[in-house]
Each structure stands twice: as structure tokens, then as C-alpha cells.
C-alpha positions in Angstrom: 18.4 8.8 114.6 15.9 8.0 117.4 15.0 4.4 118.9 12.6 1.9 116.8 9.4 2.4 119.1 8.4 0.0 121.2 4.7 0.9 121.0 2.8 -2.0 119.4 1.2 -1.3 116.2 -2.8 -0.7 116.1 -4.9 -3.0 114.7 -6.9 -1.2 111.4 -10.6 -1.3 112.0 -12.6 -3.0 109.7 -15.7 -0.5 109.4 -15.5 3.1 110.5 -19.2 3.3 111.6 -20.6 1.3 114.1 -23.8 2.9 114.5 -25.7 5.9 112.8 -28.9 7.6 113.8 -31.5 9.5 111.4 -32.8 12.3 112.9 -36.5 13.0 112.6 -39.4 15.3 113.8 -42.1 12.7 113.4 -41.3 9.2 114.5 -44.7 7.6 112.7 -43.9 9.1 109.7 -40.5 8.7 109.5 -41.0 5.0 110.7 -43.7 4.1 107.6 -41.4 6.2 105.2 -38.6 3.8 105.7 -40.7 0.3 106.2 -42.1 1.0 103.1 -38.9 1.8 101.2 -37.3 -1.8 102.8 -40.0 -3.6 103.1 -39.5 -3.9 107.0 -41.1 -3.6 110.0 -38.6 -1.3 112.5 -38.8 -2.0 116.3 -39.7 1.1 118.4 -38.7 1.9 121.8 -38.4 5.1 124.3 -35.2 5.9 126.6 -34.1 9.1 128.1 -36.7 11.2 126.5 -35.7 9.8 122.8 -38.4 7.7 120.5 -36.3 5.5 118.6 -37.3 3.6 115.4 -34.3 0.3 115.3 -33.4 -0.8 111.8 -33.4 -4.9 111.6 -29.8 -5.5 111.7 -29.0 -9.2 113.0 -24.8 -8.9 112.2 -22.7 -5.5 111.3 -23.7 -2.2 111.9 -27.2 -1.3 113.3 -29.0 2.0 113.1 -32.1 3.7 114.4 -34.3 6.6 113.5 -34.3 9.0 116.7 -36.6 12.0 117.6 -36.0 13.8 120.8 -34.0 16.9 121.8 -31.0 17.8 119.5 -32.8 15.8 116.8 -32.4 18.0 114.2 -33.2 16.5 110.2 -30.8 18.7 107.7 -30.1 18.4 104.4 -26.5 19.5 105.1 -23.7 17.7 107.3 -22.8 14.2 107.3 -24.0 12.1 104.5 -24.7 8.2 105.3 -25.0 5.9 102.5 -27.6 3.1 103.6 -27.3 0.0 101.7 -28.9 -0.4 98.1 -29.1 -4.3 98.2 -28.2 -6.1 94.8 -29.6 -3.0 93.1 -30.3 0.0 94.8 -32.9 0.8 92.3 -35.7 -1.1 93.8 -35.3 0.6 96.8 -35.0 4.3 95.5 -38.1 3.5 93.4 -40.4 3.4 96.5 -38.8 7.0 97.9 -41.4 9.2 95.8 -43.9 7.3 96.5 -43.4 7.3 100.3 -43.1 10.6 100.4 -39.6 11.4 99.9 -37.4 13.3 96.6 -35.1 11.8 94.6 -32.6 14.4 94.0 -29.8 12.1 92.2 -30.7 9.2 90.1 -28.7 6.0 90.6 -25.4 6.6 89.1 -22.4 4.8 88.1 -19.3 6.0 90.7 -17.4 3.0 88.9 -17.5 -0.5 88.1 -15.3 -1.4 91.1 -17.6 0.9 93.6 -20.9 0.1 92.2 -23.1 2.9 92.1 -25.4 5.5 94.3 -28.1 8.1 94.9 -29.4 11.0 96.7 -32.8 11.2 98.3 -34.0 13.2 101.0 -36.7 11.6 103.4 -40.1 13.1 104.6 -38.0 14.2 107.7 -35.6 16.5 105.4 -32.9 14.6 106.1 -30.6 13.9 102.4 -29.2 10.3 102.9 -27.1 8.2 99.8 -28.0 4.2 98.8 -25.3 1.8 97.5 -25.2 -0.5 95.8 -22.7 -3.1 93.2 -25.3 -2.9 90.7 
């Protein structure tokens, strides 16, 4: 038997992301691509040799589009899942249109998760939407 630890318990963390990036080869396009999918106007901005595109995020977890060096869009690797809004099919209905593929229709993942779908953007990149319903 060993001693009860004296090291103090961590605190769980309430989301696992805290910010996500999109890469992209074109910022202008990428940029009207996703304000027309939202409906939003993104803020741009230059650092460090990067162009970055900054989604509208006022509380939780903010993300930007990014093209610079290392910037690579893929249809493999790390999936996000950007948020769907009451129904995600409003947004997904704009992806063709914008220039994008659907590759998954919105589809149930259960009544307790809500549901998803698969696009990829006009960068390449294959990103997930959530929503409840």
C-alpha cells in the first residue's frame, strides 16, 4: 500500500478547444466562401507574415481562417465540427452554392447528439457542422 497523494486534484476543462484555424491558399476566397455560408462579415488582419480571416465570436471559442507558410488545406487530419445553429441545414444549403461539396448530407448521430455533415470548402479543407436539429 502506498500513501493517499497529496497532489490536488485537476480541475476537468470545460471545452477541449480553445481556438482552431482553417487553413487556406486564398484568403478572399476562402473569406466570401464562409460569409456567405453564415451570413457574416469576418475581420481580416496581417501578423508575422500570416493573412488571417477572424470568425465573429463575442464569448467561447474563436477561430480564424489563416494563409501563410505551413498553411496547408487537406482533406485528411483533424476534423473540426463548426457549429450548425438550430439546424445545421440552413447553413450546409449555401456550401454548393458558395463553391464548396457536400460530401455527407445532414445525418442523425442520435437524438441526444443531434446531427452532422461533411463538406469540403473551396480551399479543400473537409470540415463537419452540428447541430440539435
Amino acid at each position: 500500500m502506498g500513501l493517499p497523494s497529496t497532489r490536488k486534484k485537476s480541475k476537468k476543462l470545460r471545452h477541449y478547444v480553445s481556438w482552431f484555424e482553417i487553413p487556406a491558399l486564398n484568403l478572399l476566397r476562402a473569406v466570401g466562401f464562409y460569409n456567405f455560408i453564415y451570413d457574416i462579415e469576418m475581420e481580416t488582419t496581417e501578423a508575422g507574415g500570416y493573412s488571417m480571416a477572424l470568425f465573429p465570436a463575442d464569448n467561447g471559442i474563436g477561430g480564424a481562417i489563416v494563409v501563410g507558410e505551413g498553411s496547408i488545406p487537406s482533406e485528411t487530419g483533424t476534423l473540426v465540427y463548426l457549429n450548425g445553429g438550430k439546424d445545421l441545414s440552413k447553413v450546409l444549403s449555401k456550401v454548393e452554392e458558395a463553391g464548396g461539396r457536400v460530401i455527407m448530407d445532414k445525418t442523425l448521430i442520435s437524438e441526444e447528439a443531434g446531427y452532422f455533415a461533411l463538406f469540403i470548402d473551396t480551399e479543400g479543407n473537409k470540415l463537419a457542422l452540428h447541430s440539435d436539429s
